[in-house]
N, C-alpha and C positions, 0 to 999 in steps of 0.2 A: 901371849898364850903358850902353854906349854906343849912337849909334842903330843899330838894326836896320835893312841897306840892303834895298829889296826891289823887286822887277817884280811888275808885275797882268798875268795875259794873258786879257783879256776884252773883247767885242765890246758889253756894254753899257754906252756912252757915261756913260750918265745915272748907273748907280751907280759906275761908275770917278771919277766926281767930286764922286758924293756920299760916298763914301770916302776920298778925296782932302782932302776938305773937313774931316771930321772928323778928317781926321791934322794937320791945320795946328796944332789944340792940342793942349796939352801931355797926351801921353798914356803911359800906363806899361803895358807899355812904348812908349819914344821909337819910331816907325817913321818911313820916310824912304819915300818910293817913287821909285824913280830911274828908272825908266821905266816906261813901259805898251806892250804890244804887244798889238795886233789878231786874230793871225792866226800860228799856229806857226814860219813862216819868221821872220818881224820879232823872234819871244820868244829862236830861236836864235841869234839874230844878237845881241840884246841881252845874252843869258848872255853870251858870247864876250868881249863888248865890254865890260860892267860886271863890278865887286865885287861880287858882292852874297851875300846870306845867306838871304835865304827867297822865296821864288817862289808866288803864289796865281794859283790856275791855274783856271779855269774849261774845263770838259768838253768843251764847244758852240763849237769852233772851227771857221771857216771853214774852214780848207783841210787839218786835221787831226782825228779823233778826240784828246779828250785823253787817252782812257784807254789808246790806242793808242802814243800819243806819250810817256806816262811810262817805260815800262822803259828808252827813249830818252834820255831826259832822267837819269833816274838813274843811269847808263853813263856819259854822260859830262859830270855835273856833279853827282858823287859828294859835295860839301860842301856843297851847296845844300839847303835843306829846302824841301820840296815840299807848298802845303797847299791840298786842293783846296779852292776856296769857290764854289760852286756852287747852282743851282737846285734841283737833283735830288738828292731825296734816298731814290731806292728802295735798298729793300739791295740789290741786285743791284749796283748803281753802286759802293756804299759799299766793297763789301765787293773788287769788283776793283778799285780803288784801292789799296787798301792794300795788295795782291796784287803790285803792278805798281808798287811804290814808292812809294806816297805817306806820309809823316808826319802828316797831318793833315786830316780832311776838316770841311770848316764849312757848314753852311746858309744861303743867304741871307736864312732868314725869322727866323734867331735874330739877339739883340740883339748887341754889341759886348761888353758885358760876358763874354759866350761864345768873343768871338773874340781876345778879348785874354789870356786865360785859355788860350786854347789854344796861341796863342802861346806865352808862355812857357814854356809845358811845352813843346813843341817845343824852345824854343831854350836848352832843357836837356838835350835827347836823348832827349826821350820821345815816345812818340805820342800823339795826340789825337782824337777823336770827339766832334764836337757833339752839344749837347743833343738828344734826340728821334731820333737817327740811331743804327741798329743795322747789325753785320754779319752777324747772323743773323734769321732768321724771328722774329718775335713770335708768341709763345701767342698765339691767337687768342680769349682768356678775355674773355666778356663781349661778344662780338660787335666788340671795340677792335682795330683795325690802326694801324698807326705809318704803315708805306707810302702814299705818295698814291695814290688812285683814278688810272687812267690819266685824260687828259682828251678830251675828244673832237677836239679839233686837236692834232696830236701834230708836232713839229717833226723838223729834219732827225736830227739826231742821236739820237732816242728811234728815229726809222723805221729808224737803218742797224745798232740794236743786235738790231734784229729778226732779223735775216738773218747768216746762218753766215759762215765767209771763203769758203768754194768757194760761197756764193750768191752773196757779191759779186762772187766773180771770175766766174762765170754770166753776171749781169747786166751787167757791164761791155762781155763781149763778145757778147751780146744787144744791147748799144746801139751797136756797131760793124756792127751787121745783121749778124750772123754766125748762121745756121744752127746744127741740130744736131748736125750732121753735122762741119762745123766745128767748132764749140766742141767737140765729144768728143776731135781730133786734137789740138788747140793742150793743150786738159788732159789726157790719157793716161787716159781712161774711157770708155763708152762712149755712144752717142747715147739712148739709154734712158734713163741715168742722168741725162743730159743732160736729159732730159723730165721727168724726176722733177723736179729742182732746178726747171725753168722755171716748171711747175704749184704747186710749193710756194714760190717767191716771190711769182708772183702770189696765190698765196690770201691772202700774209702783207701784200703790199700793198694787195692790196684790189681790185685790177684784173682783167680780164676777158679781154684780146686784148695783142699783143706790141705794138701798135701805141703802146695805152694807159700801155702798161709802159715803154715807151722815153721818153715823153712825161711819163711823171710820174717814173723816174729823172732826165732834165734837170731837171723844177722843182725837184726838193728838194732837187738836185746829189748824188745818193746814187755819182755815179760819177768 
């Protein structure tokens, strides 16, 4: 088999080259990585630009959702195999992945023996799921869950899966200081509902007042 060309699109440095590291030897199969990208614009730009055959895509992108970004990506780089390798491994994640085009989803906590394994079946036209990763509920037999516990620091991308699309679009223009009253015209419902959505994002956030709410959508950049 020849090498396999491939992009990582992932934000953490330290495993992009502890992966990197272990591709330098000889491994079966051969992988090549011909680029790494940050950040969804830089990954779009590099499909465009590179050959390549499989794409490991991490979720937790700056300036994009990943799960958001795949029907995207499989539209228009329909030859590309798409496998996500990621932190998160609730089934909720797992299972819209697959939904939304993905070939392959991998753990970051499984060994390489898993992910080379999965590889290949990919780059045979099958689909793959890591060890320990389901797209359905587990029998809860025995008091045993597969899903991680949430944890109690919870990053940008667990907080924006929280919230609906008409929450986000809410919250966006809550943080343009737009009234009720407003945001009911620009979205064609009413001020009410309007109130509804404001009270159940803050519940979901965690926040108290709009003031709060506006202040902690910039930290997390949820907008």
């Amino acid at each position: 088999m020849e090498a396999i060309r491939a992009i990582i699109a992932d934000t953490q440095k330290m495993f992009v080259t502890g992966l990197q590291s272990v591709l330098k030897n000889d491994t079966n199969p051969k992988l090549n990585i011909v680029s790494v990208a940050r950040d969804a614009a830089s990954l779009k730009e590099a499909l465009r630009a590179e050959e390549v055959d499989v794409l490991f895509l991490e979720l937790n992108l700056p300036d994009q959702d990943g799960l958001e970004l795949l029907p995207e990506l499989r539209k228009d780089f329909r030859d590309v195999k798409i496998c996500i390798l990621s932190n998160y491994s609730q089934t909720k994640f797992v299972k819209k992945a697959f939904q939304n085009g993905a070939d392959a989803y991998f753990s970051k906590n499984n060994g390489f023996e898993d992910f080379f394994e999965g590889l290949l079946e990919v780059m045979e036209g099958n689909t793959f799921l890591g060890k320990g990763l389901r797209i359905t509920p587990a029998n809860n037999f025995g008091g045993i869950k597969l899903d991680r516990k949430p944890s109690s620091y919870e990053d940008r991308f667990l907080i924006k899966q929280k919230l609906t699309s008409r929450e986000h679009e809410v919250l966006e223009l809550i943080t343009q200081a737009k009234n009720n009253k407003e945001i009911a015209k620009e979205l064609y419902i009413s001020d009410q509902t309007v109130g509804v959505h404001r009270k159940n994002i803050m519940r979901k956030l965690g926040v108290r007042n709009t003031i709060n709410l506006i202040k902690f959508a910039m930290e997390h950049q949820l907008v």
